[in-house]
TORDRENKOL-848893 format. One record per residue (C-alpha): residue number from 1; residue in one letter; chain; x, y, z. Coordinates in nm, 2 decimals, always signed. Each point is the difference from the previous one (the first is absolute). Layout:
N
NODE pos code unit     c1     c2     c3
NODE NUM    a    A      X      Y      Z
...
//
This chain:
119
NODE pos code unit     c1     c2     c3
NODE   1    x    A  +6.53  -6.71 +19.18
NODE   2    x    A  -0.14  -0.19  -0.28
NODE   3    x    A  -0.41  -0.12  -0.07
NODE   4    x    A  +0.01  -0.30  -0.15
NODE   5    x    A  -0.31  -0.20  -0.16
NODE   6    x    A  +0.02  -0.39  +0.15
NODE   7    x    A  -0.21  -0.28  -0.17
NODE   8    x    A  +0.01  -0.28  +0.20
NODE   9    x    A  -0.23  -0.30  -0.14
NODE  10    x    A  -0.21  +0.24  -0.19
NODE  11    x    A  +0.03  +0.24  +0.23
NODE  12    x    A  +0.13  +0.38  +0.00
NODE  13    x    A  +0.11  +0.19  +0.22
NODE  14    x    A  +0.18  +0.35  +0.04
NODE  15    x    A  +0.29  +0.04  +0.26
NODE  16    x    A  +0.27  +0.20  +0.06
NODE  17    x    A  +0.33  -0.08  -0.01
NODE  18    x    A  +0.31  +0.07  +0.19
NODE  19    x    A  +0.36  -0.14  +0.06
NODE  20    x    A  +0.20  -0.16  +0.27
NODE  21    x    A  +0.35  -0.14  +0.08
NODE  22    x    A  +0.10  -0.15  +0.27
NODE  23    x    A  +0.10  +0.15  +0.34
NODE  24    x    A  -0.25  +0.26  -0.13
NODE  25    x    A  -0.27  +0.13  +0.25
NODE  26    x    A  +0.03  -0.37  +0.17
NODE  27    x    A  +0.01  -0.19  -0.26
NODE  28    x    A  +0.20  -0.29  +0.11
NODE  29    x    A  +0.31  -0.23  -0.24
NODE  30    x    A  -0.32  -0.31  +0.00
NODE  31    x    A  -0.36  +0.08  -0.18
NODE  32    x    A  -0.33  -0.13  +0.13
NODE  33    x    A  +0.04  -0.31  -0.20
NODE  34    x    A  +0.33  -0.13  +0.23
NODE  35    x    A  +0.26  +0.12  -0.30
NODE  36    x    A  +0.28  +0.14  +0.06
NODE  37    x    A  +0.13  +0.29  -0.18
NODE  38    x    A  +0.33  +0.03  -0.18
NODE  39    x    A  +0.11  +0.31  -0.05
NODE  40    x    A  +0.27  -0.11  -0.25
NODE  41    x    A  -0.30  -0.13  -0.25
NODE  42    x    A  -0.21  +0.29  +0.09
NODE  43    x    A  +0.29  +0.22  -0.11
NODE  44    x    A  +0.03  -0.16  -0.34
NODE  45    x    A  -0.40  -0.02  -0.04
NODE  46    x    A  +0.00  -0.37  +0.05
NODE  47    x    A  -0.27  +0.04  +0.21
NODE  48    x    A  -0.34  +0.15  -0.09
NODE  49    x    A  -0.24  -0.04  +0.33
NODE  50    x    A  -0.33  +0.18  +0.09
NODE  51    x    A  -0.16  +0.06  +0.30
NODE  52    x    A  -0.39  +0.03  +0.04
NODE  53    x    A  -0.25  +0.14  +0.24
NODE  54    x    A  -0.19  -0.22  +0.22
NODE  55    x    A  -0.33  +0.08  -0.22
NODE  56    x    A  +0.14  -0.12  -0.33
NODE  57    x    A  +0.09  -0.36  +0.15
NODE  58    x    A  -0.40  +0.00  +0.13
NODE  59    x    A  -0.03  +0.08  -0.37
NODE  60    x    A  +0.15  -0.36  -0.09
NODE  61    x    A  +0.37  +0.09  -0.07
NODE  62    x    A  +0.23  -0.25  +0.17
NODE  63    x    A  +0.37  -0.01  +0.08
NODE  64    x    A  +0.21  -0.12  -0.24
NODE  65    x    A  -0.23  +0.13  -0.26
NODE  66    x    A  +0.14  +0.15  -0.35
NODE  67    x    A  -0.14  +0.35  -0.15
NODE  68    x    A  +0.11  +0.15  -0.30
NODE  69    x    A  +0.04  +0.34  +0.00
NODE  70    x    A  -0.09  +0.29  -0.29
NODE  71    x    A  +0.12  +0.35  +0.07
NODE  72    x    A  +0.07  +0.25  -0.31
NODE  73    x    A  +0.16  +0.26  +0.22
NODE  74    x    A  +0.20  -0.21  +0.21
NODE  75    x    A  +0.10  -0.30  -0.23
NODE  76    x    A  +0.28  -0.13  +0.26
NODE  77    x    A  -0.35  -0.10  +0.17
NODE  78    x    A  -0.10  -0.23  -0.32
NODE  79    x    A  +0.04  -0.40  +0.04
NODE  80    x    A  -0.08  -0.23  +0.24
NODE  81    x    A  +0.03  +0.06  +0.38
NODE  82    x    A  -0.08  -0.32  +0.28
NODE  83    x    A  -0.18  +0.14  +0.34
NODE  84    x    A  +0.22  -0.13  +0.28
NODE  85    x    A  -0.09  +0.29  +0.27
NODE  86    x    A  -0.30  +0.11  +0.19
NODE  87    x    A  -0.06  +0.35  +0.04
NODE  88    x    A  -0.10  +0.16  +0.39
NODE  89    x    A  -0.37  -0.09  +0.08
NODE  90    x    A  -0.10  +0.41  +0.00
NODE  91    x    A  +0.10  -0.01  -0.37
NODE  92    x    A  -0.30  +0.01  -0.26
NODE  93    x    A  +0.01  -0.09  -0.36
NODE  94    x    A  +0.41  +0.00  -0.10
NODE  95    x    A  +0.24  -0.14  -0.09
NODE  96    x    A  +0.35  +0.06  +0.08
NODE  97    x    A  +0.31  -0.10  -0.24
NODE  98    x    A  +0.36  -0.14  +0.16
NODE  99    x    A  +0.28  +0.22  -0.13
NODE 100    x    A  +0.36  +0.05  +0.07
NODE 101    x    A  +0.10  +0.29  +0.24
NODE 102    x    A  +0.06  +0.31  -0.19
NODE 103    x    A  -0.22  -0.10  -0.36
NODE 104    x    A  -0.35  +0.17  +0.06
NODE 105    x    A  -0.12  -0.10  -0.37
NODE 106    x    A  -0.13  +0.33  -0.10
NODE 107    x    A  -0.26  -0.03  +0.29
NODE 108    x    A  -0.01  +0.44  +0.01
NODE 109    x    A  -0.39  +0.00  -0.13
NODE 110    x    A  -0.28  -0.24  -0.04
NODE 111    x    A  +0.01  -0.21  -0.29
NODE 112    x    A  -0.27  -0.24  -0.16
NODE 113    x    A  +0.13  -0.36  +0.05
NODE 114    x    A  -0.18  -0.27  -0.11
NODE 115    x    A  -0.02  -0.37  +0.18
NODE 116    x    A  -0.12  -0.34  -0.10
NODE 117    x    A  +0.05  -0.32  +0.22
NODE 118    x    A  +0.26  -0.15  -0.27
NODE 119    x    A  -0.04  -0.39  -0.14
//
């Protein structure tokens, strides 16, 4: 788990930060946004989705919005990621990052991450 600091239109806010893949814990092969996975792309880091919690949408992020991503301990987290997933409604200040089965990205320890709605 990851805490993260979020600006969103001026905006900060610290959230933790965890990782998914599909088929885990529920997660379907389709996100909250109606895309469809592919595990082939996902495999080959084509694809570089986020999920958010209910809260952070109420904070004015939007599907289909890009963040860019700062993280000195876990650079594979650096770039730009596009949220295309909702996370469960109990969830509270996350976010939640698509990777393939098997690649946990050095999530063993929290880690300062920083995130800006990108332009």
């Amino acid at each position: 788990m990851a805490v993260m600091a979020m600006t969103v239109m001026g905006q900060t806010y610290t959230v933790s930060a965890t990782k998914y893949h599909p088929g885990m814990g529920g997660a379907g092969w389709v996100t909250a946004s109606g895309e469809r996975i592919d595990n082939a792309k996902l495999k080959k880091y084509e694809i570089r989705w986020v999920a958010l919690s209910p809260d952070l949408f109420n904070k004015g992020f939007r599907m289909g919005d890009t963040i860019e991503v700062t993280c000195d301990r876990v650079p594979k987290l650096n770039g730009k990621w596009v949220v295309k997933d909702r996370m469960g409604s109990r969830t509270r200040m996350k976010i939640d990052f698509l990777l393939p089965r098997g690649d946990d990205h050095d999530f063993h320890s929290r880690v300062n991450v920083t995130i800006r709605k990108a332009k």
